[in-house]
Residue, then its C-alpha position, 0 to 999 in steps of 0.5 A: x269431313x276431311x280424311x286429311x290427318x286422320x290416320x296420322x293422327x291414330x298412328x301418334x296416338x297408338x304408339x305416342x311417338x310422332x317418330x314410331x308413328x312416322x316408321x309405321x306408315x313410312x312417311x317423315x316425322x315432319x309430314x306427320x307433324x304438319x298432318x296432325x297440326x293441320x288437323x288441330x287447326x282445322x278442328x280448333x282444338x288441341x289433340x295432344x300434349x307434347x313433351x320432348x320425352x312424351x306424347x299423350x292425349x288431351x282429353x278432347x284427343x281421346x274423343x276423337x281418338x275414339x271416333x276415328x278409330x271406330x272409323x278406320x276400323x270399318x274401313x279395314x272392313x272393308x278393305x277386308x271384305x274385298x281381300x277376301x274375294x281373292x282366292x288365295x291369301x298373299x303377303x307377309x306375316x311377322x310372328x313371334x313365339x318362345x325359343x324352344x316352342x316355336x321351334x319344335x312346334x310352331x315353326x314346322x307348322x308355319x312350314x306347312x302353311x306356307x307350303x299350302x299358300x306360296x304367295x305367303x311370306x313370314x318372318x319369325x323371330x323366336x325370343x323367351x322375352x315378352x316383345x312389345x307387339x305393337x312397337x316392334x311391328x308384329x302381327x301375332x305372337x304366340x304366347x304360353x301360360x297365363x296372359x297378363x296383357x289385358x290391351x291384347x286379342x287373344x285365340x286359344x290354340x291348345x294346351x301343355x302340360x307339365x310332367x315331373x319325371x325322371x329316368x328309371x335308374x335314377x328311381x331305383x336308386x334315389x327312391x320315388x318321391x309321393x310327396x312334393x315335400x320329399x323332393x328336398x331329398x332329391x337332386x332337382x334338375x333346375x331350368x331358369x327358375x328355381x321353383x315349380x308349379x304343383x296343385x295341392x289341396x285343389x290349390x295352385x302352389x309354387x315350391x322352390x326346388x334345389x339341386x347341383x343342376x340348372x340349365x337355360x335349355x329344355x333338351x340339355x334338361x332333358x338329357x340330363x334326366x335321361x342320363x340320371x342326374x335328377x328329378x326334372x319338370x318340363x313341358x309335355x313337347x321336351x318329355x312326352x316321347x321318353x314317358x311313352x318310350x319307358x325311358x322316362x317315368x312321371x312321379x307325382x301325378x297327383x300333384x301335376x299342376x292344371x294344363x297352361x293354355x298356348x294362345x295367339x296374341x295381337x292388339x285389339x285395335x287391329x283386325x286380323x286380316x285372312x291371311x292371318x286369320x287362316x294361320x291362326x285357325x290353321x294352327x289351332x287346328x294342329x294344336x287343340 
């Protein structure tokens, strides 16, 4: 059997774009086509439809799909097994991760990483949108909540908890609120949404809030709470020095939504390679 088109083949596949494809192995659009045509003329069969605006799979494309998959990923093994006799892990890493979490939690222990291992590169971009991994090019992503994403890989790395809280002065004046039906009552600090999550009656519930207040910001929330304005809920990593500190006191503890979980997150068609593998322990170890 020929290796000839092989991998062109994988890449047109994965990303249904001979164009996509192309980028990721850095090679012309045109040097793909004729590598995927001379494999279906070699094979005698059709491996895709073609569209001016789509590419998909025939089904005898699928099959083979499947094969030859089953196949580079042992060659990757293998290239693997080999990378791993290397006493230090070298190469770039691109990662992303939401705005505010990466930068107070990931970002400083990636510093750390890189700091261990000189011969590692990272290039980290820091988004609250959900980027498509594969189409950008991403080796990892870190991801908060529940995952949605079944096409994924996913390694838990640890868990946040939400508070509600406000300032001590803000209680003293305003009252504490026992129920999650009085605070209707209070002046809700508001972050991009405008409802927040409780468990009532061992049930999840989501209840929409209201107040004069809404930022896009966790510390500009936070600050708020600080200074009196609201009740506010936000993770742990915005709130959780205040609450140790006094300046900030939790409210409805007994309603404290369940613990969401921080996962890295990379597609199941790739293996992760050591220095990536060693990131990803790396930060679970810090993290759990």
């Amino acid at each position: 059997m020929q290796w000839d088109g092989i991998s062109e083949f994988v890449y047109v596949a994965e990303n249904e774009s001979f164009t996509l494809a192309s980028k990721k192995m850095a090679i012309s659009t045109a040097q793909v086509s004729r590598q995927v045509s001379a494999l279906e003329k070699r094979l005698n069969i059709k491996l895709f439809y073609r569209t001016t605006r789509k590419v998909s799979l025939t089904e005898e494309g699928r099959v083979f799909y499947q094969h030859c998959r089953s196949v580079l990923d042992g060659l990757d093994a293998a290239e693997r097994a080999i990378t791993n006799l290397q006493s230090k892990p070298q190469g770039k890493i691109k990662l992303t991760a939401p705005v505010a979490y990466g930068e107070k939690q990931i970002l400083p222990l990636v510093n750390n990483f890189i700091k261990q291992y000189s011969d590692v590169e990272v290039s980290a971009y820091l988004s609250n949108r959900q980027v498509d991994i594969v189409e950008d090019g991403y080796d990892l992503a870190i991801r908060l909540g529940k995952l949605s994403d079944s096409t994924m890989m996913a390694k838990k790395l640890g868990k946040r908890a939400n508070y509600v809280c406000a300032s001590p002065d803000y209680l003293n004046k305003h009252g504490i609120p026992h129920s999650i039906s009085e605070l209707n009552k209070h002046s809700c600090l508001l972050g991009t949404l405008d409802y927040w999550h409780f468990r009532e009656s061992g049930r999840e519930k989501s209840l929409r809030v209201t107040g004069r207040l809404r930022y896009n910001n966790g510390y500009s929330l936070t600050d708020a709470a600080l200074k009196g304005l609201g009740i506010v809920q936000l993770p742990d990593y915005y709130v959780e020095q205040y609450i140790q500190s006094g300046d900030l006191v939790t409210v409805l503890d007994n309603y404290r939504a369940p613990d969401e979980g921080i996962w890295a997150v990379y597609p199941q068609n790739r293996h992760l390679s050591p220095k990536i593998r060693l990131l990803v322990d790396y930060l679970a170890e810090q993290l759990l």
